[in-house]
TORKOL-4160 file (C-alpha; in steps of 0.2 Angstrom, whole numbers, padded with zeros to 4 digits, m for minus):
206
<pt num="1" X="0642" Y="0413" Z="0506"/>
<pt num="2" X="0648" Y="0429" Z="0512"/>
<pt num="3" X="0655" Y="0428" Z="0530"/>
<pt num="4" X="0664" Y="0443" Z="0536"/>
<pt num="5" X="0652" Y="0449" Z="0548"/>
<pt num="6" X="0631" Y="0449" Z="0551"/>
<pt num="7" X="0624" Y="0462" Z="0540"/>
<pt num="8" X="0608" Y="0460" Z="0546"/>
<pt num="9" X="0598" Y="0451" Z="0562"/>
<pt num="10" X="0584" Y="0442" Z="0565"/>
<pt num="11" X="0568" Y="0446" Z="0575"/>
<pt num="12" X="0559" Y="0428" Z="0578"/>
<pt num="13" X="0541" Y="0428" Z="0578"/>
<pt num="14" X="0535" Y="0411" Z="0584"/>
<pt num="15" X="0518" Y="0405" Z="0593"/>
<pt num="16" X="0504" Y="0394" Z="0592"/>
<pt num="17" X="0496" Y="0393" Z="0574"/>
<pt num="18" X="0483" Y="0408" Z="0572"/>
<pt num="19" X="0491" Y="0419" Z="0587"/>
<pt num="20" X="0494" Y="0436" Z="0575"/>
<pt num="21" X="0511" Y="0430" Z="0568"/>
<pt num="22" X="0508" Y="0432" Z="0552"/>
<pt num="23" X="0500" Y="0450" Z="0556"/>
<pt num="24" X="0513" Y="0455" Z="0565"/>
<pt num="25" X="0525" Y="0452" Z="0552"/>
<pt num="26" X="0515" Y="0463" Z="0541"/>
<pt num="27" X="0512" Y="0477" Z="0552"/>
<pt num="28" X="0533" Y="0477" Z="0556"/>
<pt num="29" X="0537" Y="0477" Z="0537"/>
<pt num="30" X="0522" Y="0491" Z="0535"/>
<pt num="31" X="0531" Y="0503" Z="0548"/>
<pt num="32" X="0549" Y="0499" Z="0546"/>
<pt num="33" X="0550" Y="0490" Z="0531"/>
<pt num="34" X="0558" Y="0475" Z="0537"/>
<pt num="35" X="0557" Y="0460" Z="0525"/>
<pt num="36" X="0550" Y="0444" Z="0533"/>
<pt num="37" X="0552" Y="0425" Z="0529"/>
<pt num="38" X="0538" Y="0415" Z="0531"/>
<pt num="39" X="0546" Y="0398" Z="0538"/>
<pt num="40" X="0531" Y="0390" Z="0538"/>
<pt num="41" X="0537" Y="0388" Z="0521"/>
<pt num="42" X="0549" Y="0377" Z="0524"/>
<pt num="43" X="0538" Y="0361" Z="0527"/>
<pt num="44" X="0542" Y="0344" Z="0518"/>
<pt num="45" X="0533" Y="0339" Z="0504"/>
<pt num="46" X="0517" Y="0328" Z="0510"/>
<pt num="47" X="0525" Y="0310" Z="0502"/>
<pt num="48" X="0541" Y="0313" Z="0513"/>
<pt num="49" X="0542" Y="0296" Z="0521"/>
<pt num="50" X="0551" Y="0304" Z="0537"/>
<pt num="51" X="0534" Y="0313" Z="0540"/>
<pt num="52" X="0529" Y="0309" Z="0558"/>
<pt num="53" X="0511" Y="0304" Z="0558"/>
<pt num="54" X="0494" Y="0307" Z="0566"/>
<pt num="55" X="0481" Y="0293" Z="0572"/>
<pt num="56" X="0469" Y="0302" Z="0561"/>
<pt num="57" X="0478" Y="0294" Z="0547"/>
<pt num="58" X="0488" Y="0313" Z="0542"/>
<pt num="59" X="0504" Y="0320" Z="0544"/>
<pt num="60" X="0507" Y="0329" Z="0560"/>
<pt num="61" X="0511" Y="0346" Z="0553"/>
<pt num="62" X="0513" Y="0351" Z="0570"/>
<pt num="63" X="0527" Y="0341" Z="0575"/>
<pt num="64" X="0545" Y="0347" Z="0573"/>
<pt num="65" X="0548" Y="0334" Z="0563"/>
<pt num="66" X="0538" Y="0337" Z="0548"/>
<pt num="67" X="0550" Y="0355" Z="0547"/>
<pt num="68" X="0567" Y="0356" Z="0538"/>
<pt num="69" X="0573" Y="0367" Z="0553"/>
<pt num="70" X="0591" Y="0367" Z="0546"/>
<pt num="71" X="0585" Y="0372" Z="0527"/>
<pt num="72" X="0578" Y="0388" Z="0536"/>
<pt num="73" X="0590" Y="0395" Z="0549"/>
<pt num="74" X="0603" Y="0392" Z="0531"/>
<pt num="75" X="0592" Y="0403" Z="0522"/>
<pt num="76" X="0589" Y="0413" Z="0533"/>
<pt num="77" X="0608" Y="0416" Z="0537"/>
<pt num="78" X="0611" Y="0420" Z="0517"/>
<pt num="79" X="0597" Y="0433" Z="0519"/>
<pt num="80" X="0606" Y="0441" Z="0533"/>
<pt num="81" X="0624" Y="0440" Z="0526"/>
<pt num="82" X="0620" Y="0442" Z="0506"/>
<pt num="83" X="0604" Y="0451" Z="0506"/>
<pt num="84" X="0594" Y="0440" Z="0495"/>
<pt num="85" X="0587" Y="0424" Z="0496"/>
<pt num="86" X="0577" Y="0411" Z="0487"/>
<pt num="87" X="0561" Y="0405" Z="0497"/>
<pt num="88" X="0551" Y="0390" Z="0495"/>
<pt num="89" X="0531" Y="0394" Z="0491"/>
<pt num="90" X="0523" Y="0380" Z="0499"/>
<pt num="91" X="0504" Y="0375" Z="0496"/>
<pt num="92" X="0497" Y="0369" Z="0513"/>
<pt num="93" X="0481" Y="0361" Z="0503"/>
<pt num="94" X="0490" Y="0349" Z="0492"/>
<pt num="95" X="0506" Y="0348" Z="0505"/>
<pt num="96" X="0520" Y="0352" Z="0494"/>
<pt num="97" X="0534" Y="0365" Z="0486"/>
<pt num="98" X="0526" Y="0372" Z="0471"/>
<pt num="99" X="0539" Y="0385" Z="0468"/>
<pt num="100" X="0552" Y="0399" Z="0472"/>
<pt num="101" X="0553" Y="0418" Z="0479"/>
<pt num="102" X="0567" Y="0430" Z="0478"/>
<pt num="103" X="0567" Y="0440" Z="0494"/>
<pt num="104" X="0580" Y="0453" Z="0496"/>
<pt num="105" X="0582" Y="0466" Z="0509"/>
<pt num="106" X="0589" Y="0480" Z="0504"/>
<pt num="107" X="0594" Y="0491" Z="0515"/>
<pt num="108" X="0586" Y="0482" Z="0532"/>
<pt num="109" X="0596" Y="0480" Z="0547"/>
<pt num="110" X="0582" Y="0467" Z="0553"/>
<pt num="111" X="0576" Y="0454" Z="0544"/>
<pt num="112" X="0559" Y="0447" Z="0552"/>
<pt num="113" X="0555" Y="0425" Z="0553"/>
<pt num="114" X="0538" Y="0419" Z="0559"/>
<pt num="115" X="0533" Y="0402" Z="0560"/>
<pt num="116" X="0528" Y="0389" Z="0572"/>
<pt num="117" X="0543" Y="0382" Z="0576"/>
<pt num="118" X="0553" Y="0399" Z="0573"/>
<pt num="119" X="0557" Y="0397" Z="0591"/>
<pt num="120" X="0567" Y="0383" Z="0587"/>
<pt num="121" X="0578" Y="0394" Z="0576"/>
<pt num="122" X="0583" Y="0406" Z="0591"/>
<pt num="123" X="0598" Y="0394" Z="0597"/>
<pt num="124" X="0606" Y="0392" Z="0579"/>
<pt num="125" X="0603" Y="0410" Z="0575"/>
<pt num="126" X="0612" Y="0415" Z="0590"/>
<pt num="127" X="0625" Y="0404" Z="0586"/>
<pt num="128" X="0628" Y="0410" Z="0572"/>
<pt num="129" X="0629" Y="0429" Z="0579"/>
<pt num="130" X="0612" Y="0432" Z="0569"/>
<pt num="131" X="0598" Y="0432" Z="0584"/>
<pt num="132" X="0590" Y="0451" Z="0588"/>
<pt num="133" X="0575" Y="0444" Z="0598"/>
<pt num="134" X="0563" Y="0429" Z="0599"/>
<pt num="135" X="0545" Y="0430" Z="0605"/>
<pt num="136" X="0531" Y="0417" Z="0606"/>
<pt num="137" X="0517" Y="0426" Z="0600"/>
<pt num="138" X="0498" Y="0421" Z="0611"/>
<pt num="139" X="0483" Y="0426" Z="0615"/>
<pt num="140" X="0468" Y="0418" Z="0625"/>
<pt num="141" X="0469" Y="0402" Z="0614"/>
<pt num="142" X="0450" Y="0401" Z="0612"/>
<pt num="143" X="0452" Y="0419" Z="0601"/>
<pt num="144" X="0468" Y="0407" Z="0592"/>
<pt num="145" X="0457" Y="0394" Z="0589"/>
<pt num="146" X="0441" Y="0406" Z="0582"/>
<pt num="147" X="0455" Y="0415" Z="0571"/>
<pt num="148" X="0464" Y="0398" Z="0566"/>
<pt num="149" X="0449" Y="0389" Z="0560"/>
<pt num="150" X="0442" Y="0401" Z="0551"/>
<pt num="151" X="0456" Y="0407" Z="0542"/>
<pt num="152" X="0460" Y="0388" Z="0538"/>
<pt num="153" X="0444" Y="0387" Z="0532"/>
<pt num="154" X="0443" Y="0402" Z="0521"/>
<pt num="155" X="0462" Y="0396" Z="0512"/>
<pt num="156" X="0455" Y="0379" Z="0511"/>
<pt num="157" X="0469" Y="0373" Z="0518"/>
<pt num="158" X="0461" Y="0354" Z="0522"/>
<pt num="159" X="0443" Y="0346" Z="0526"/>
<pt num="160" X="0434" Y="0356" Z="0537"/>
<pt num="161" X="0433" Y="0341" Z="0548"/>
<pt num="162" X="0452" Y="0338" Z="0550"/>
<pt num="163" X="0451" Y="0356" Z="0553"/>
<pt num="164" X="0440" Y="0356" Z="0567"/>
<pt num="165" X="0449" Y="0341" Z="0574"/>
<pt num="166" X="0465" Y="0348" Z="0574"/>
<pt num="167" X="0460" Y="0364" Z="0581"/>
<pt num="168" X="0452" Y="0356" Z="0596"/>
<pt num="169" X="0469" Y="0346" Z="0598"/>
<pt num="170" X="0480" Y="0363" Z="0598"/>
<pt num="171" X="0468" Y="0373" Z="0608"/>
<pt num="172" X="0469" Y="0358" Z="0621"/>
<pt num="173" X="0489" Y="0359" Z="0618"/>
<pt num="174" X="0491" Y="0377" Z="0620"/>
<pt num="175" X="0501" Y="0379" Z="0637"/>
<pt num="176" X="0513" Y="0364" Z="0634"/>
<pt num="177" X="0514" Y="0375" Z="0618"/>
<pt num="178" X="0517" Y="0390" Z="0623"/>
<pt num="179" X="0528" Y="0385" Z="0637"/>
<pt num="180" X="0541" Y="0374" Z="0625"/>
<pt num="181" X="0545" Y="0390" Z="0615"/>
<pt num="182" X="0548" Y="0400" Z="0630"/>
<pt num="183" X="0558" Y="0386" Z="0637"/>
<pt num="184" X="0569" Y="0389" Z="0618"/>
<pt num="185" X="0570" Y="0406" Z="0622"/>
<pt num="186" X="0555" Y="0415" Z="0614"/>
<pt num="187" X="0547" Y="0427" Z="0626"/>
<pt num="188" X="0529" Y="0424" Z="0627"/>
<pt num="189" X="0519" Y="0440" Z="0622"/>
<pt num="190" X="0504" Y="0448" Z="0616"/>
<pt num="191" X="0506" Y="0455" Z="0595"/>
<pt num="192" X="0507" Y="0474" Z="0603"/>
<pt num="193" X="0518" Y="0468" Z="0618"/>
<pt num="194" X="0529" Y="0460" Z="0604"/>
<pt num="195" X="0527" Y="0472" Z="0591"/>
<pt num="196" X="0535" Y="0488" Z="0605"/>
<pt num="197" X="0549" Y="0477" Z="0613"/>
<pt num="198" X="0553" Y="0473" Z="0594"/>
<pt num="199" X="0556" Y="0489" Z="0590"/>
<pt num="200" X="0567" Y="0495" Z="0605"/>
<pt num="201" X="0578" Y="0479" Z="0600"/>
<pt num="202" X="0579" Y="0485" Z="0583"/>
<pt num="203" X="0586" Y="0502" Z="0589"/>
<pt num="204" X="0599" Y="0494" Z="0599"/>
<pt num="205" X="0603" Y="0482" Z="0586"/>
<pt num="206" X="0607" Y="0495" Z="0572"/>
């Protein structure tokens, strides 16, 4: 890999599942054309027998350790360097990789992560010279879990039971949540508080 110097940065985008991520990351490459990597992508497959479990006889998709958290901050470091990367697709209904995207970035100084562990990418990124700015999107977490479940529901992403279930659990988690990415250095925020700071970091970092 190229390493003469950070070509591009990284604006984190982390935050309990169903805060605006995902619509924020849209919005930014919209207005400013910045490419972002969805690292929710970066699961491992569903038969991974390192999967952490949960009592309802699943995988605990929101534990850190269902995440290959060094596979991402590497691709994301080539996307920064290079310019182009190729990203994992991965099917949340059938819990595996089912193929590859090439992302390139063209002429973008910032390059755009979101995810719910992004926040755990902040200390490596900034390691590495690679970190603009980390936020932990949130909103009132009954409007998370309205806006979680039913977009869960509409992708089909599992029984609408475990669905339920595992919503309840994360609306109930919510502070610890919120307050373990801010402790990792993600700035808790609302999508349009993130979406203005985001921009003036931009500014400074190009």
């Amino acid at each position: 890999m190229h390493r003469d110097g950070p070509v591009r940065q990284v604006i984190l985008l982390s935050g309990p599942s169903g805060a605006g991520k995902t619509r924020l990351a849209h919005r930014l490459r919209e207005r400013h054309g910045w490419p972002f990597v969805r690292l929710d992508d970066f699961y491992k497959d569903g038969d991974d027998p390192t999967l952490p479990m949960l009592e309802m006889g699943i995988p605990d998709w929101d534990h850190l350790g269902s995440y290959d958290l060094d596979r991402a901050v590497d691709a994301l470091e080539q996307l920064c360097r290079t310019g182009v990367v190729d990203l994992p697709d991965y099917d949340i209904s059938t819990s595996r990789v089912t193929g590859t995207t090439r992302l390139t970035a063209g002429e973008a100084r910032i390059v755009v992560a979101e995810g719910i562990f992004a926040a755990h990418a902040a200390r490596p990124l900034a390691d590495r010279g690679l970190l603009a700015a980390a936020y932990c999107v949130r909103q009132n977490r009954w409007v998370t879990f309205g806006r979680r479940f039913l977009r869960d529901l509409a992708e089909r992403r599992k029984p609408p039971l475990v669905l339920l279930r595992r919503g309840l659990r994360l609306c109930r988690l919510e502070p610890s949540i919120v307050a373990e990415q801010a402790a990792l250095g993600a700035r808790p925020m609302t999508p349009p508080q993130a979406e203005a700071d985001a921009q003036r970091c931009a500014t400074h970092a190009g």
